[in-house]
Biotite code that builds the C-alpha atoms (Angstrom):
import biotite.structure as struc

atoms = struc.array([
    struc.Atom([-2.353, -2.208, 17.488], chain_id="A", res_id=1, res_name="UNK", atom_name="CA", element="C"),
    struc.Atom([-1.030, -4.764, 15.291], chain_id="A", res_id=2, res_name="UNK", atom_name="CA", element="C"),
    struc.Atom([0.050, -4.284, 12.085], chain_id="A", res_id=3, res_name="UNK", atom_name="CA", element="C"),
    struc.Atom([-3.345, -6.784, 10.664], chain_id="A", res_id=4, res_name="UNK", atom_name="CA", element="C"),
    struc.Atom([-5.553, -5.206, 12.507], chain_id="A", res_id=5, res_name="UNK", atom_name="CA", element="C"),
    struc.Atom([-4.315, -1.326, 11.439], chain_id="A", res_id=6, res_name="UNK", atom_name="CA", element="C"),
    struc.Atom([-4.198, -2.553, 7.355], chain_id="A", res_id=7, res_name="UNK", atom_name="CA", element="C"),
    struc.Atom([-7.803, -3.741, 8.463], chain_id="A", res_id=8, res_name="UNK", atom_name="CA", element="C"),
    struc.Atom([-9.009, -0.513, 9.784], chain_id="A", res_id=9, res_name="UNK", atom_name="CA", element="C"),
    struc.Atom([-7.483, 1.046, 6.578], chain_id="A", res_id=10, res_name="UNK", atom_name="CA", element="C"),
    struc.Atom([-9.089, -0.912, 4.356], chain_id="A", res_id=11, res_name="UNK", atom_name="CA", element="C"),
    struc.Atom([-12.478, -0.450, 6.098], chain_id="A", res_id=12, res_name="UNK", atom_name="CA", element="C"),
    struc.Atom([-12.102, 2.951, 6.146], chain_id="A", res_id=13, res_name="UNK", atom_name="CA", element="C"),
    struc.Atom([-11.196, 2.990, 1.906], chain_id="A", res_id=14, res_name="UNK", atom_name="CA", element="C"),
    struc.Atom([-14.084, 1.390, 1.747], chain_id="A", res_id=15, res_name="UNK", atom_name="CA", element="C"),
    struc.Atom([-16.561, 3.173, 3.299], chain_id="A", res_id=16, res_name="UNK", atom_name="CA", element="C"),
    struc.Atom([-16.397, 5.596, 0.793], chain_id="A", res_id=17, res_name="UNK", atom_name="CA", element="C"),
    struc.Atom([-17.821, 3.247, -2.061], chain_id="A", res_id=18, res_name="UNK", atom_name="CA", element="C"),
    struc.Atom([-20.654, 2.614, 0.370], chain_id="A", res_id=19, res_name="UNK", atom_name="CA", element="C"),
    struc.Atom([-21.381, 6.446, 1.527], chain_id="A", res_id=20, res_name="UNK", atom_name="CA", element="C"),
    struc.Atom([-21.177, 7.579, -2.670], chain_id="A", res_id=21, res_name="UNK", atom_name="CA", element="C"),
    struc.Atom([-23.986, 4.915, -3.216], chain_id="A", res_id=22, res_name="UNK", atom_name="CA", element="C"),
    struc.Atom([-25.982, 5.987, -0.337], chain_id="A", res_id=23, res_name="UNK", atom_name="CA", element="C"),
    struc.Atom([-25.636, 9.277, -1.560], chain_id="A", res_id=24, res_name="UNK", atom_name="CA", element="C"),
    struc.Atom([-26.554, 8.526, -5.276], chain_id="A", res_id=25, res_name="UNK", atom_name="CA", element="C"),
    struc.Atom([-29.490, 6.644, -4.140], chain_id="A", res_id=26, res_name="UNK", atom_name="CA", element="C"),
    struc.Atom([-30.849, 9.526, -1.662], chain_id="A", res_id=27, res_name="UNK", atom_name="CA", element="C"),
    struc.Atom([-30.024, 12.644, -3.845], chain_id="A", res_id=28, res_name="UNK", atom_name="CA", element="C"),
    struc.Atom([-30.984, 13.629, -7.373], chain_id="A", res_id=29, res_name="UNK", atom_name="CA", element="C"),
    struc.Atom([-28.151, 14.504, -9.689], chain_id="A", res_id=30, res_name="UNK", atom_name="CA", element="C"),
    struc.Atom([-28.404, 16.563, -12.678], chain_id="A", res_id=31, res_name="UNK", atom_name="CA", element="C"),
    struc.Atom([-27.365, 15.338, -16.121], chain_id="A", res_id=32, res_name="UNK", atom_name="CA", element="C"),
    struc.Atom([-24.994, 18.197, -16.104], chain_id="A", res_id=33, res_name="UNK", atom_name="CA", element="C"),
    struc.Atom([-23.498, 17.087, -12.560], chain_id="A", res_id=34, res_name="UNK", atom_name="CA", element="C"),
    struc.Atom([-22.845, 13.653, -13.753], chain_id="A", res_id=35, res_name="UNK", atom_name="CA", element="C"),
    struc.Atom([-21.105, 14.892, -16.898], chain_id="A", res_id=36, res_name="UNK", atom_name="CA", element="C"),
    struc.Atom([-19.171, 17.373, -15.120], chain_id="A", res_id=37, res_name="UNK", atom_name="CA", element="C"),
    struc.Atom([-18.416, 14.542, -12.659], chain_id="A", res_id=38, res_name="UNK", atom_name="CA", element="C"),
    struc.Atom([-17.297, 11.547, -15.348], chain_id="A", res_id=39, res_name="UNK", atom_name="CA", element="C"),
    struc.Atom([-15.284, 14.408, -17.487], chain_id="A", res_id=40, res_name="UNK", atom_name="CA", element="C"),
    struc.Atom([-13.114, 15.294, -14.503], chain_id="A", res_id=41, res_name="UNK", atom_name="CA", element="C"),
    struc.Atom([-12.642, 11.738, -14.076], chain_id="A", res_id=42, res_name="UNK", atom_name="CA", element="C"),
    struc.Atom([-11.656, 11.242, -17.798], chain_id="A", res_id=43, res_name="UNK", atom_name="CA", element="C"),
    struc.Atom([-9.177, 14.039, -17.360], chain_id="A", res_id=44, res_name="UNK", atom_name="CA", element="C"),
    struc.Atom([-7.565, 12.714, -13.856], chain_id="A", res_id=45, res_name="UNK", atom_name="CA", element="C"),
    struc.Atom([-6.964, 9.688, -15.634], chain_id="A", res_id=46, res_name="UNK", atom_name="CA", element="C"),
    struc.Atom([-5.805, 10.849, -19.054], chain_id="A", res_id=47, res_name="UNK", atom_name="CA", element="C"),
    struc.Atom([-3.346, 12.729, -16.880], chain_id="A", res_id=48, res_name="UNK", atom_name="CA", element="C"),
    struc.Atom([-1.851, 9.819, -15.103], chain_id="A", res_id=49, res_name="UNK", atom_name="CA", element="C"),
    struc.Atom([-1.346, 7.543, -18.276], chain_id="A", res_id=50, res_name="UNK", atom_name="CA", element="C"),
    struc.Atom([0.599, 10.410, -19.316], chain_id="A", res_id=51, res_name="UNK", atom_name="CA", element="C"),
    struc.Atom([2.761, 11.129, -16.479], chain_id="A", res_id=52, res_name="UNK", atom_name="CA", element="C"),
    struc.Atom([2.983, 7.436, -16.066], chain_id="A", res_id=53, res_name="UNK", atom_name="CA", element="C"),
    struc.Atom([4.313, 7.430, -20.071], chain_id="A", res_id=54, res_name="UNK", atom_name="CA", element="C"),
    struc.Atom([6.172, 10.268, -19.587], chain_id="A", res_id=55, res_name="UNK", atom_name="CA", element="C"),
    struc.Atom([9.115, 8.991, -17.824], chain_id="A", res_id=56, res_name="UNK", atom_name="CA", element="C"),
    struc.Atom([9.141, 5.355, -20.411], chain_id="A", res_id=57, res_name="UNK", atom_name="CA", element="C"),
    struc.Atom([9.381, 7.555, -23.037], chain_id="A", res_id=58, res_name="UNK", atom_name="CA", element="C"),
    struc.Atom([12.359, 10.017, -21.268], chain_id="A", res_id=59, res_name="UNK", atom_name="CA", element="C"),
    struc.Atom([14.015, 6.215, -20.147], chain_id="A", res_id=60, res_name="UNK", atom_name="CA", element="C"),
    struc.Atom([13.836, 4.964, -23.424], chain_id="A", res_id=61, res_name="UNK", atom_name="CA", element="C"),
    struc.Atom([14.556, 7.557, -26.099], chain_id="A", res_id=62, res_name="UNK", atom_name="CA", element="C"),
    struc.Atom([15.717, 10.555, -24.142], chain_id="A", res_id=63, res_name="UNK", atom_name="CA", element="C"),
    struc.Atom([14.465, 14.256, -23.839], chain_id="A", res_id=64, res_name="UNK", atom_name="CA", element="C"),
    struc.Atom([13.694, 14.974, -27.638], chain_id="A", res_id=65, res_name="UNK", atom_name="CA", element="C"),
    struc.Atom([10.816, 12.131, -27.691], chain_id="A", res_id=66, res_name="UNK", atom_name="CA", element="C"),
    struc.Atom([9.233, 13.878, -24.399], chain_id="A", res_id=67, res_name="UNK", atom_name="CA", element="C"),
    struc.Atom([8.841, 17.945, -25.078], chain_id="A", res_id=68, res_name="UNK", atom_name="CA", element="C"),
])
């Protein structure tokens, strides 16, 4: 398989997810609660991420008393 044809299949497969969560949102009824629990997770996955992402400027840049 080439290598256009596997970044394809990738891609199509990546996807398919955004297309199965709004099939399922459509079909299914979701509690207020779900959806919070849902979006806070969310909020926390990518609260964690700037911070790790941060985390090693800050180490870079002023050393290991600006990180703990």
């Amino acid at each position: 398989m080439s290598k256009w044809m596997e970044a394809g299949l990738w891609g199509l497969v990546s996807g398919s997810a955004l297309v199965l969560g709004s099939l399922a949102a459509y079909y299914l009824t979701i509690t207020q609660k779900t959806i919070a629990f849902i979006m806070a997770f969310g909020a926390g996955v990518l609260i964690s991420a700037l911070s790790f992402e941060l985390m090693d400027v800050a180490y870079n840049q002023a050393g290991i008393a600006a990180t703990t």
